[in-house]
C-alpha positions in Angstrom: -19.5 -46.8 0.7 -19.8 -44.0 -2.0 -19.5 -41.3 0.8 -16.3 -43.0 2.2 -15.2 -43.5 -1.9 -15.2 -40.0 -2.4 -14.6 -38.4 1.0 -10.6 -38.2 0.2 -11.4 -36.3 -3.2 -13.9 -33.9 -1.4 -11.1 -33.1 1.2 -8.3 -33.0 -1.2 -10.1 -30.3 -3.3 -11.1 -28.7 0.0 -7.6 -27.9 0.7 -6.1 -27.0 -2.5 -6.2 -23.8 -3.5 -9.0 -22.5 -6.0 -9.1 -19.7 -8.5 -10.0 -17.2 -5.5 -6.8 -17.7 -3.3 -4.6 -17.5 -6.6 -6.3 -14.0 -7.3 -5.9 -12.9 -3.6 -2.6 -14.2 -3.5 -1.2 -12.1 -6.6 -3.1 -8.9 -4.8 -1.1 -9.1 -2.1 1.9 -9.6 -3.8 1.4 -6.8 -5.9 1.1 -4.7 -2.8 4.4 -6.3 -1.3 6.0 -5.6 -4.6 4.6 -1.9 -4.4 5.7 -1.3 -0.9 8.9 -2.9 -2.1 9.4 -0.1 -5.0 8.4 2.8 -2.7 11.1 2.5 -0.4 13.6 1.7 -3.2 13.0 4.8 -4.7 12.5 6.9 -1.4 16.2 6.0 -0.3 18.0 7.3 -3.4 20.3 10.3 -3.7 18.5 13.5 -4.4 20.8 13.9 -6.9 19.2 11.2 -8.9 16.6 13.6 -9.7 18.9 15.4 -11.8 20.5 12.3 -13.5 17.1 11.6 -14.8 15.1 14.7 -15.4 11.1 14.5 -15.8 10.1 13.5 -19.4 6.9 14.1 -21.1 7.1 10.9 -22.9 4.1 8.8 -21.9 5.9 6.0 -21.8 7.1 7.1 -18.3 3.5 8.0 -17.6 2.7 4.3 -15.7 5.8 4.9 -13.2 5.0 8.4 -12.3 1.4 7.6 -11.4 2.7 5.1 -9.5 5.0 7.3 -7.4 2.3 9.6 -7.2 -0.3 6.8 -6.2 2.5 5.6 -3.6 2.4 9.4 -1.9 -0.8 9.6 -1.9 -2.0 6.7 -0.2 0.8 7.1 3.0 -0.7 10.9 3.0 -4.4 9.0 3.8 -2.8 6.7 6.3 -1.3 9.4 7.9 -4.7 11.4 7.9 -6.3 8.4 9.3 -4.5 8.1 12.0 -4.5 12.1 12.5 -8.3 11.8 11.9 -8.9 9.1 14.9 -7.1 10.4 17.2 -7.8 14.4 16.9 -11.3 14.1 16.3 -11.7 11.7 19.1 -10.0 14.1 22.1 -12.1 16.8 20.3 -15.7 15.3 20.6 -14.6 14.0 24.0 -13.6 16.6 25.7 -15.1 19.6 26.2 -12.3 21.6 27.3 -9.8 20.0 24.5 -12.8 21.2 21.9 -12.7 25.0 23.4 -8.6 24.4 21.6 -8.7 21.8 18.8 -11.6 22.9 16.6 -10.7 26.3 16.3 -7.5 25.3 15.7 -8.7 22.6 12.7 -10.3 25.9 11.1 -7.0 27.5 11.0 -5.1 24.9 9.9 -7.8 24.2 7.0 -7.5 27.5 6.2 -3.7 27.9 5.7 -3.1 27.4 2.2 -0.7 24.5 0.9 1.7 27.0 -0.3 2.0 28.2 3.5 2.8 24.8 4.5 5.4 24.4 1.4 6.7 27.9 1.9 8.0 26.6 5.2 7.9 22.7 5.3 10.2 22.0 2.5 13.5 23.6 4.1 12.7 21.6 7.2 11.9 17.9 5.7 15.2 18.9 2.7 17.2 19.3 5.8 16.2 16.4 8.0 17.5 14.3 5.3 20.2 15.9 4.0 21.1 14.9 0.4 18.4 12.1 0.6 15.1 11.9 -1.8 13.8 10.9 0.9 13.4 14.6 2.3 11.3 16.0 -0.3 9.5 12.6 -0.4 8.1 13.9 3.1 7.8 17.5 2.0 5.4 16.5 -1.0 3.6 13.5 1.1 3.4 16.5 4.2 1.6 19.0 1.3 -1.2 16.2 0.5 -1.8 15.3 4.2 -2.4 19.1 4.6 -5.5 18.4 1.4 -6.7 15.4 3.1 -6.6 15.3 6.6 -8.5 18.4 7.7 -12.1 17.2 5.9 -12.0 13.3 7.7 -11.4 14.8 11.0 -14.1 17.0 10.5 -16.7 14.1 9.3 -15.8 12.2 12.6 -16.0 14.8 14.5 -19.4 15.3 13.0 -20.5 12.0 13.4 -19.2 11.6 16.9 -21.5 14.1 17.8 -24.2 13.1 16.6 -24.8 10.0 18.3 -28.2 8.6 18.8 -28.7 8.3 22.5 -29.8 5.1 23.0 -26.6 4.1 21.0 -24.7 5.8 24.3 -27.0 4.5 26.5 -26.2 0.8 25.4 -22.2 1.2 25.7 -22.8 2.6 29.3 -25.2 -0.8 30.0 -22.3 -2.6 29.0 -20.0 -0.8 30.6 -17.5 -0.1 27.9 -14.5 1.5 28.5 -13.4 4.8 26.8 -11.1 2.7 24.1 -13.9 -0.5 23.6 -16.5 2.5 23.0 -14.6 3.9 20.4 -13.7 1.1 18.8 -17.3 -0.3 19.1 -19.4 2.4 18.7 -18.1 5.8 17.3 -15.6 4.3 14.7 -18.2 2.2 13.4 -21.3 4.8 13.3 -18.6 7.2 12.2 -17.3 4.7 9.4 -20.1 5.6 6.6 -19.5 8.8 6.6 -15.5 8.8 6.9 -15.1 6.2 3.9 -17.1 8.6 1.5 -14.9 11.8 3.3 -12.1 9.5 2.4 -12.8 9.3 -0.9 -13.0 12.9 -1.5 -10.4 13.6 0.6 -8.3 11.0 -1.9 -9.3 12.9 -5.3 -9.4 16.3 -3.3 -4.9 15.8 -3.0 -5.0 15.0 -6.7 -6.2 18.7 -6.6 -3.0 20.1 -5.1 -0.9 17.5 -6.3 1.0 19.8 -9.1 1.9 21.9 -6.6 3.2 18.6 -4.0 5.2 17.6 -6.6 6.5 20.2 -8.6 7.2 22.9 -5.4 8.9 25.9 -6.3 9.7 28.5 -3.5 11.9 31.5 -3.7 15.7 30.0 -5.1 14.4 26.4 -4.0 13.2 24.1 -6.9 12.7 20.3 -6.1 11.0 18.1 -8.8 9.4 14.6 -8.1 8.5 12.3 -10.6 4.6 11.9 -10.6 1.5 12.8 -12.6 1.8 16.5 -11.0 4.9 17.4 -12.2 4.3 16.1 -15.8 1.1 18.0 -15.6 3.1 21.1 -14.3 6.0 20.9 -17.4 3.7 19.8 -19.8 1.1 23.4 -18.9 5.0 25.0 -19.1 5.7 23.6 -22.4 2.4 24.1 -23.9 2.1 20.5 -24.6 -1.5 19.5 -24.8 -1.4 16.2 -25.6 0.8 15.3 -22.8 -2.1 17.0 -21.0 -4.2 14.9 -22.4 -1.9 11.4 -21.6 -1.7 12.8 -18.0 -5.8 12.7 -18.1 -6.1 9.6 -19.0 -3.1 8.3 -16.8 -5.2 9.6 -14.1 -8.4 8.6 -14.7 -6.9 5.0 -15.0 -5.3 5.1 -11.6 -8.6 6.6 -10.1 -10.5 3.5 -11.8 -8.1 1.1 -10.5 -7.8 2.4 -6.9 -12.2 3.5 -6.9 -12.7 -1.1 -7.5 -9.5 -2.3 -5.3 -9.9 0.1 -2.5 -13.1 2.3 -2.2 -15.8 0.5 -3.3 -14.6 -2.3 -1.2 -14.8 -0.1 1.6 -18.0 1.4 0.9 -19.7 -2.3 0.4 -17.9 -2.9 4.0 -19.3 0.1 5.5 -22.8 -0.7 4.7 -23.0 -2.8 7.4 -22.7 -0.2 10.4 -25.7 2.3 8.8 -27.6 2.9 11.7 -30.9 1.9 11.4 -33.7 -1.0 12.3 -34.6 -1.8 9.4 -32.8 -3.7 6.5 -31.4 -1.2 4.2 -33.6 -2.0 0.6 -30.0 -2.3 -1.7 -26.9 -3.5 -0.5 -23.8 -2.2 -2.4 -21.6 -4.6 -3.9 -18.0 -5.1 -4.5 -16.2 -8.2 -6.2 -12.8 -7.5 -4.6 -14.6 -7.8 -1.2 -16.5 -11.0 -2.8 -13.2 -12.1 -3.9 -11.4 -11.9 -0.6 -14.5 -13.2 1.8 -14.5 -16.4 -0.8 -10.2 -16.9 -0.3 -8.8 -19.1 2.3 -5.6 -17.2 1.6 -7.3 -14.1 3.0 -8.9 -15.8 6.0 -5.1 -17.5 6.5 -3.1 -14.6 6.6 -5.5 -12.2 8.4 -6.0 -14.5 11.2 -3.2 -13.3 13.2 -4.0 -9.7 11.8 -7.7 -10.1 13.7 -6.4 -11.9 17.0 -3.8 -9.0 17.5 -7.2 -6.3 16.8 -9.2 -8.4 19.3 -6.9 -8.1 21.7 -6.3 -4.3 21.6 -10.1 -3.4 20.5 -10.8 -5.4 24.2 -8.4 -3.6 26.1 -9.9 -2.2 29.0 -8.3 1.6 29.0 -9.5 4.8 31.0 -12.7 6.3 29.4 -12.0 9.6 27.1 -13.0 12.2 28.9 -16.5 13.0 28.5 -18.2 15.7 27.1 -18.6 18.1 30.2 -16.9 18.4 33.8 -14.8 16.2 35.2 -14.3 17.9 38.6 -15.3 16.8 41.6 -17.6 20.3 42.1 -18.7 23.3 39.9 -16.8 25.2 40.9 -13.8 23.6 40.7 -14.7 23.0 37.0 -15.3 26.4 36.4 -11.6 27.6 37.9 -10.6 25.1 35.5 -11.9 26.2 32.3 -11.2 30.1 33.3 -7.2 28.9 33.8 -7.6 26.7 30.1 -9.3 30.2 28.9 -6.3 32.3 30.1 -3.7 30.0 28.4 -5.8 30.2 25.2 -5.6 33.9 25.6 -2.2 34.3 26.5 -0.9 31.8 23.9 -2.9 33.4 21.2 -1.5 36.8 22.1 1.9 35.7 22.3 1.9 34.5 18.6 0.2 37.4 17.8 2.8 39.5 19.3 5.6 37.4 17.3 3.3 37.9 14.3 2.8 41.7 14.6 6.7 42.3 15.1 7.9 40.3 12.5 5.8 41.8 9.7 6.1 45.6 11.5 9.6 45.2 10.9 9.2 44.8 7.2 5.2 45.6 6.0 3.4 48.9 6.6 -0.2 49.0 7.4 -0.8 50.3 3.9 0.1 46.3 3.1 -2.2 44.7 5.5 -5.2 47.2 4.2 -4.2 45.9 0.7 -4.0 42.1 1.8 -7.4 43.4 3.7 -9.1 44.5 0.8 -7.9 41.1 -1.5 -9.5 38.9 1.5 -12.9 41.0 0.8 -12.8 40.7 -2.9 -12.1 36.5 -2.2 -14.5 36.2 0.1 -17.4 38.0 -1.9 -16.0 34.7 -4.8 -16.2 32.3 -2.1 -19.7 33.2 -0.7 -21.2 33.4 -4.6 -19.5 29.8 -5.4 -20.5 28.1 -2.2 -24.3 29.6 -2.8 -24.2 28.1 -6.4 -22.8 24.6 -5.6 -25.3 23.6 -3.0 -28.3 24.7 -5.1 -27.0 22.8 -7.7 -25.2 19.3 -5.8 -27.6 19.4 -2.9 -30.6 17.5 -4.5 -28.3 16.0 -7.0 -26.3 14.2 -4.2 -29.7 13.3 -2.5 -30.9 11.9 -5.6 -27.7 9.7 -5.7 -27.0 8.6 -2.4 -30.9 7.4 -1.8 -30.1 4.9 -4.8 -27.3 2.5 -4.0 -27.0 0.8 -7.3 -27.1 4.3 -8.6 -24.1 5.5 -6.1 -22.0 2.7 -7.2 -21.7 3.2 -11.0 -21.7 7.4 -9.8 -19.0 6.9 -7.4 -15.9 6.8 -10.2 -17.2 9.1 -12.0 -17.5 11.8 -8.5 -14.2 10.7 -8.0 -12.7 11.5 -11.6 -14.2 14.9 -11.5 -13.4 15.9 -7.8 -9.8 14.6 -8.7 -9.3 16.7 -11.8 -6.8 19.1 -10.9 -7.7 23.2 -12.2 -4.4 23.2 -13.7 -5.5 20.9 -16.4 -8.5 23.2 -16.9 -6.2 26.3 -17.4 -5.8 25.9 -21.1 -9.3 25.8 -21.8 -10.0 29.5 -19.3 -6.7 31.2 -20.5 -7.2 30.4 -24.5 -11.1 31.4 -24.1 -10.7 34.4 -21.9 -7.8 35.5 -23.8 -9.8 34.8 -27.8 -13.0 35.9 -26.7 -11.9 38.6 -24.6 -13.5 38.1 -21.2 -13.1 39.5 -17.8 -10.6 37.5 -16.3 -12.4 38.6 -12.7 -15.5 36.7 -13.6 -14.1 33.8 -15.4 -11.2 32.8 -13.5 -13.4 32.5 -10.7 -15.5 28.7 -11.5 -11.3 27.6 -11.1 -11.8 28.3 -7.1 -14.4 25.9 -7.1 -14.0 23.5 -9.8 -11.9 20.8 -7.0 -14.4 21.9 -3.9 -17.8 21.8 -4.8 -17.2 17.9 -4.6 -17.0 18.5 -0.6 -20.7 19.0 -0.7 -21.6 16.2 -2.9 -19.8 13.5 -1.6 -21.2 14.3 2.3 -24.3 14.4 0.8 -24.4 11.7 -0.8 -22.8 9.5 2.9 -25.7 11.7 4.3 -28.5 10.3 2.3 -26.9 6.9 2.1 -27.1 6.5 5.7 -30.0 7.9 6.2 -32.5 5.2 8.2 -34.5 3.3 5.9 -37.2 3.1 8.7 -37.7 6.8 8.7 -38.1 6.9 4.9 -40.6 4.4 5.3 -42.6 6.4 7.7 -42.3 9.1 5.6 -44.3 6.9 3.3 -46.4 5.8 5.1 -47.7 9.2 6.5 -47.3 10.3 2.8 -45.2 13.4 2.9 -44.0 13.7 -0.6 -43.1 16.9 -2.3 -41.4 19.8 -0.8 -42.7 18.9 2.7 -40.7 15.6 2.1 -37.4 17.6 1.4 -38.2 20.1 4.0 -39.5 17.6 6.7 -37.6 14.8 5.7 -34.2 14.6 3.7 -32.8 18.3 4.7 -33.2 17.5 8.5 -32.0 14.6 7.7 -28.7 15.4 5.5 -28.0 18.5 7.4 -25.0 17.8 9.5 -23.4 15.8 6.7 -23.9 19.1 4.2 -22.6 21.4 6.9 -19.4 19.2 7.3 -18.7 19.5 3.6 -19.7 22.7 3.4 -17.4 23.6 6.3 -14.4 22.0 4.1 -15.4 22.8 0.8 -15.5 26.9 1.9 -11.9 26.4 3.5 -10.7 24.4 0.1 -12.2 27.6 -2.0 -10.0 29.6 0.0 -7.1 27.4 -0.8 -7.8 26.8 -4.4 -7.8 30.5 -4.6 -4.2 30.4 -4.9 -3.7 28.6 -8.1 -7.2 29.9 -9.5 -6.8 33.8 -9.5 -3.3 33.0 -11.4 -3.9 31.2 -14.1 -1.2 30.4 -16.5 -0.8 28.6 -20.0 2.9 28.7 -21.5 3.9 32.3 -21.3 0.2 33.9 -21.3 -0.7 34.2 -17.9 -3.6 35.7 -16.5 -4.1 37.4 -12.7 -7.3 38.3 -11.2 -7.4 40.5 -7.7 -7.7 38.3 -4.7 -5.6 37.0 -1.9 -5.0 33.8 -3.1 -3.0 35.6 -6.0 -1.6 38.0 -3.4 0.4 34.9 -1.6 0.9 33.0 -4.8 2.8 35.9 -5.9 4.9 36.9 -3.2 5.8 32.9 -3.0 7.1 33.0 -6.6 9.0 36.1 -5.5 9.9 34.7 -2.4 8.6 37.5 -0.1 8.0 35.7 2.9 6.8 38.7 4.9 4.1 39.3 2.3 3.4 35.1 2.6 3.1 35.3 6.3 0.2 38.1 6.1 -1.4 37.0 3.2 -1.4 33.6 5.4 -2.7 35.5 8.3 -5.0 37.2 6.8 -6.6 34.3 4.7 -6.5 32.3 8.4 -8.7 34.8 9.9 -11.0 35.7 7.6 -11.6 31.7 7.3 -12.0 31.3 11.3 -14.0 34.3 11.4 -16.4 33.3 9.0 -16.6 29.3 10.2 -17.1 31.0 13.7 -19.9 33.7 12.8 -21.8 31.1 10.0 -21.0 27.3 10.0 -20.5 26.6 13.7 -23.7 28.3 14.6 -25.7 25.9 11.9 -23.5 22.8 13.0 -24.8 23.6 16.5 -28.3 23.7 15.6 -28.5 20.6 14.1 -26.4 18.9 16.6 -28.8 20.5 18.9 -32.4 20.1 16.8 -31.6 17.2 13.8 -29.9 14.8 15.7 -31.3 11.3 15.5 -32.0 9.1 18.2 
């Protein structure tokens, strides 16, 4: 009789929502409402830029991170989707490879002034009159920060698939599109949400120059945290530097606990490995949402329609090799793929050559020559420094879950902090204390890419097996033997991949870090990244187009002769499984 008394109350309060759908509910909501805003303010005039000019009253401050928030995250979902599908064809296909990578080096290389130099035009004049246009062009400038690095850490990951992993999909006989829904997105999917992450605070690196994009006579301002940061170096105005700071590291805390380490805690659960990891990571926004009917209400349809398509039974990718019926059929193949490579390649070349002919001498491709050199030598010292330094400090962190969690803001604060904000600090020392601008302008080119290394070392020891720690244990390799034997091996695809993006990001940064500028004192080192920022302030587009070229070569040149080799020989020697 009690049971019965009560059994109405029990099912009353079980369907009445608690504290946890209320939270959820206002969540999503907010994200409506957000969605909402961003396509107010993407459909206005572009003449409403003018009617309200950028202030640096911090007041304004909440609504320009948002806009700048709003970019930002349609940039990663637009890098996500790149990310799945390029890296997939890539890893699959063997001929598609032979195009696609090389290809991903040159477009990491290209510098986010090249794409601005000749992407604003175009998106300004696909929406004619609209702010919707240069909406594009400065969402189109993050992508171009973001996108290159996740397709790499796929890649990377999809190629470095334990075999018995591969063998089990073929037992089952998975199709091409159930594999990669089943198996590489979710071995890839540790890896890609810490490459996401960086990839996140790596845009707020170019973000200034999204936002606040001057080339030649063309001048389009957006309200955001980059263009306050951009008026307020102009003006000299260091407390609005200092407002923008904070503004940032605000958004980065909000968007690190409602988005990342969600994510991360998610991820945990596809670490490859047959043993329990020893720490799980934690996040109360994924508590929060696991404990809310609301959540499980509105997602349902949401996971029925993902079921559906993540079950479709599609033709396989093409796999990693020949697909002819004979050798040599295969090999006629990839000679007539070759000869297209070739013939394409020295098509643009031709185009290349004849446009700049008609208005550069070789005296200016020895002098955009000898800047690449005098980069590269920056580059090569830089790189050298930030692995001896993040390698075992990323180790140290990503073998300590609890550690990485309370770490992981912080990374992300620091990768995110733009060099334009550091400017002040160089120009006003180099200029009092009288320093060589050559040396000292040069920790600017790395200041936003060293994070590269940390973050994919830090995925790399986090998902490294916890059985093969434990054997390390138990055989008691400890010391260097254990880095040597153990973690390197072990971390050394994962560093190569941010290595790979955090040279090509040097290259880039080199653009706004050998021209440093701080109200009307501005300081120039030699280099090619000051090369093409110049002649994009002048608007000397032939000068662009070889400083561009050459920048893209040196870059593919140096991927080709140093990091592809070491990425094959630990796909080849330190793969697990």
């Amino acid at each position: 009789m009690t049971h019965q008394k009560f059994a109405p109350l029990a099912i009353r309060r079980s369907v009445l929502p608690t504290h946890w759908d209320l939270m959820a509910l206002l969540l999503v909501v907010g994200a409506i409402v957000l969605v909402a805003y961003g396509a107010r303010v993407t459909t206005a005039p572009l003449s409403a830029l003018d009617v309200a000019p950028l202030s640096l009253d911090p007041a304004n401050l909440p609504i320009y991170a948002l806009r700048t928030i709003l970019r930002m995250l349609l940039a990663i979902v637009f890098s996500l989707v790149f990310t799945f599908v390029y890296a997939a064809v890539a890893a699959k296909s063997r001929r598609a490879e032979m195009v696609l990578i090389p290809t991903l080096d040159i477009l990491q290389s290209v510098p986010i002034l090249g794409f601005l130099t000749f992407t604003v035009t175009f998106f300004l004049n696909l929406f004619p009159g609209s702010v919707l246009g240069a909406e594009l062009a400065s969402v189109f400038a993050i992508f171009t920060s973001q996108a290159w690095n996740m397709t790499f850490s796929m890649y990377q990951s999809m190629r470095n698939q334990p075999k018995d992993l591969e063998e089990a999909t073929q037992s089952f006989h998975l199709s091409g599109w159930q594999r990669f829904w089943r198996l590489d997105v979710p071995f890839a999917m540790p890896g890609l949400v810490w490459n996401t992450m960086m990839s996140m605070s790596g845009g707020w690196f170019f973000v200034v120059a999204s936002e606040a994009i001057t080339v030649g006579n063309t001048t389009v301002t957006l309200p955001g945290i980059g263009s306050y940061v951009a008026l307020a170096i102009k003006q000299q105005n260091i407390m609005a530097v200092f407002y923008a700071v904070v503004a940032m590291l605000g958004v980065i805390i909000l968007y690190d606990q409602l988005l990342f380490r969600p994510l991360v805690a998610w991820a945990d659960k596809f670490r490859f490995e047959t043993t329990t990891s020893g720490v799980a990571p934690t996040s109360w926004m994924l508590d929060l949402f696991r404990q809310a009917r609301v959540t499980r209400l509105l997602t349902a349809p949401l996971q029925w329609i993902a079921r559906q398509v993540w079950n479709l039974r599609l033709p396989k990718l093409p796999k990693n090799g020949s697909t002819a019926n004979s050798v040599a059929i295969s090999r006629v193949t990839d000679w007539i793929g070759i000869a297209v490579i070739v013939m394409a390649a020295a098509w643009a070349a031709y185009i290349s050559i004849d446009y700049l002919r008609a208005n550069l001498g070789w005296s200016d491709v020895a002098t955009a020559t000898l800047y690449g050199f005098v980069t590269l030598l920056r580059v090569i010292v830089l790189m050298a420094i930030a692995t001896v330094v993040w390698v075992p400090i990323g180790v140290w962190i990503g073998l300590r879950p609890k550690l990485a969690e309370k770490v992981q803001p912080l990374a992300q604060f620091l990768a995110a902090f733009p060099a334009n904000i550091a400017f002040p600090v160089f120009v006003v020392a180099i200029v009092h204390f009288s320093l060589n601008a050559n040396i000292w302008l040069s920790p600017l080119m790395i200041l936003g890419t060293q994070w590269y290394i940390l973050f994919n070392v830090i995925a790399g020891a986090s998902a490294f097996p916890s059985d093969l720690k434990e054997a390390a244990r138990s055989f008691h390799i400890k010391g260097w033997r254990w880095w040597f034997k153990v973690i390197l091996p072990g971390i050394f695809p994962y560093y190569i991949t941010g290595a790979i993006t955090a040279s090509g990001g040097s290259w880039n940064a080199s653009i706004v870090a050998e021209v440093a500028s701080w109200g009307d004192t501005q300081l120039t080192t030699p280099g090619l990244g000051s090369y093409i920022a110049n002649a994009t302030t002048n608007g000397d587009f032939p000068r662009v187009v070889l400083g561009i070229v050459v920048m893209c070569t040196f870059v593919t040149l140096f991927n080709r002769l140093v990091w592809r080799p070491l990425y094959a020989f630990g796909e080849r020697r330190l793969r697990l499984g």
